[in-house]
C-alpha positions as CSV (number, residue, x, y, z in Angstrom):
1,X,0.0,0.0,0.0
2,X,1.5,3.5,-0.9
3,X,1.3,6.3,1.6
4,X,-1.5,8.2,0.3
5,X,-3.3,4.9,0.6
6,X,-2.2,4.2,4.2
7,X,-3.0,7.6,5.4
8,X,-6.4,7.7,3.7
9,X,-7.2,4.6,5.5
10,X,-6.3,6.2,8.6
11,X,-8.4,9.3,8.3
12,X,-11.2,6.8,6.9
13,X,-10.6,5.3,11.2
14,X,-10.7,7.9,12.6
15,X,-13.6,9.7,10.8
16,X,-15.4,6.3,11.9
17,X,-14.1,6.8,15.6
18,X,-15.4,10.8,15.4
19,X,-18.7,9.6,14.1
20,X,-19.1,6.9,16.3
21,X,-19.0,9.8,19.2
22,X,-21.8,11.9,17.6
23,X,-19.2,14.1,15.8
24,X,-20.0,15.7,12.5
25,X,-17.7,15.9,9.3
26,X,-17.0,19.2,8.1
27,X,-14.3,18.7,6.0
28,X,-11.6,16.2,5.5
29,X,-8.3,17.7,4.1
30,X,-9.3,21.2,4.3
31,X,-6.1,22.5,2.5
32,X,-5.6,26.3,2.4
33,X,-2.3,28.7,2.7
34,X,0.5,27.2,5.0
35,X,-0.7,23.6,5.3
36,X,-3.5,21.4,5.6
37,X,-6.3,20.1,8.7
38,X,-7.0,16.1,7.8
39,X,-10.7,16.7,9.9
40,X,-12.5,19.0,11.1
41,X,-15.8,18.3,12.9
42,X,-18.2,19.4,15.1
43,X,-20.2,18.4,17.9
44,X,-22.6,20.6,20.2
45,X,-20.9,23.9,19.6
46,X,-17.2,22.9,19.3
47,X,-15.3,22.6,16.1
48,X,-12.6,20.5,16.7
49,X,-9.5,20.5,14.1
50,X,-8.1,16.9,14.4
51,X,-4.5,16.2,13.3
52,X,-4.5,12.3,11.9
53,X,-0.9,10.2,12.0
54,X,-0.8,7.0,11.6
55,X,2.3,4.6,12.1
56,X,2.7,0.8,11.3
57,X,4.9,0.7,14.7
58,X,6.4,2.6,17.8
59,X,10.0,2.6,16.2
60,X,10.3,6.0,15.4
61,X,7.4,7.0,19.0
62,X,4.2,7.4,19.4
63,X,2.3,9.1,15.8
64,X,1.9,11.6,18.2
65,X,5.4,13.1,19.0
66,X,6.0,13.9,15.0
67,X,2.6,16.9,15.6
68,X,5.9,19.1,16.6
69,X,5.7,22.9,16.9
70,X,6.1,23.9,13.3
71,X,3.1,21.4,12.4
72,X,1.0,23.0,15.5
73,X,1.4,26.8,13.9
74,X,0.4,25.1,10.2
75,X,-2.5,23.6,12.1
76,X,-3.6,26.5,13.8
77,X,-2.9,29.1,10.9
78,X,-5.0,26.9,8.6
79,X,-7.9,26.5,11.3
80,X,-7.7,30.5,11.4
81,X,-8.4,30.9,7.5
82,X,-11.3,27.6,7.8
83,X,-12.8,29.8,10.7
84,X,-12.9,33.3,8.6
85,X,-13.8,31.7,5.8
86,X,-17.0,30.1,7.0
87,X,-18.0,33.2,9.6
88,X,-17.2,30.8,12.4
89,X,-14.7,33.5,14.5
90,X,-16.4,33.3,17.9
91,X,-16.4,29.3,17.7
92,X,-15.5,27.3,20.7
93,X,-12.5,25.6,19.1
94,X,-10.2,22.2,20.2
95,X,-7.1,20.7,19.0
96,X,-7.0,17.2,18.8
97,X,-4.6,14.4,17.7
98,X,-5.4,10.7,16.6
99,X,-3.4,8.5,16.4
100,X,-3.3,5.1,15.0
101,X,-0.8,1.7,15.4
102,X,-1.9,-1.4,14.7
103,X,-5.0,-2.5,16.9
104,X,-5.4,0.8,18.5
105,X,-6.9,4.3,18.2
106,X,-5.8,7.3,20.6
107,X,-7.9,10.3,20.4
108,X,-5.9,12.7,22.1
109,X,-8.5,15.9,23.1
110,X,-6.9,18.7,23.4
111,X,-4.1,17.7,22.3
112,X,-2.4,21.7,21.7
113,X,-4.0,24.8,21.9
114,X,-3.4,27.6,19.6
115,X,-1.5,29.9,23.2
116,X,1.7,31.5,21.4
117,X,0.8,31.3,17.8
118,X,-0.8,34.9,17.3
């Protein structure tokens, strides 16, 4: 399976996992400016923008760990333009990480905030 493939599967999980929770899908790869949000979805009131990474093994850490700094300040500058773009400003918003080995899902909510990036 190439890597496109894999990580499509992966968002395809943990769409699944969202949904499962009584989230809604607003947009999967929402692409704009500096980078790209794999999910974003909404459930009473909050928009959370969810950062996918998926990993066939723990030898280079947890998915997790690679959601570094520079990949927050994409995230966050990206969520900014979603937010102005669809009037959304005043949204209660969340951060969150998922992340996927073999036989497990992590949703980690909350997982950075945007503190620091304005």
């Amino acid at each position: 399976m190439n890597r496109r493939a894999y990580g499509t599967e992966g968002e395809q999980a943990a769409c699944a996992h969202l949904q499962r929770r009584g989230w809604e899908i607003l947009e999967r790869n929402f692409r704009r400016g500096p980078g790209e949000i794999d999910v974003i979805a909404r459930r009473r009131g909050l928009i959370a923008f969810v950062e996918v990474k998926r990993r066939g093994s723990l030898r280079c850490g947890r998915p997790a760990e690679a959601v570094n700094a520079e990949k927050q300040r994409r995230i966050v500058q990206v969520a900014a333009l979603y937010m102005q773009e669809n009037g959304l400003e005043d949204a209660r918003v969340r951060f969150d990480v998922i992340e996927i080995l073999p036989g497990e899902l992590r949703h980690i909510e909350g997982a950075f905030d945007a503190t620091g990036f304005f």
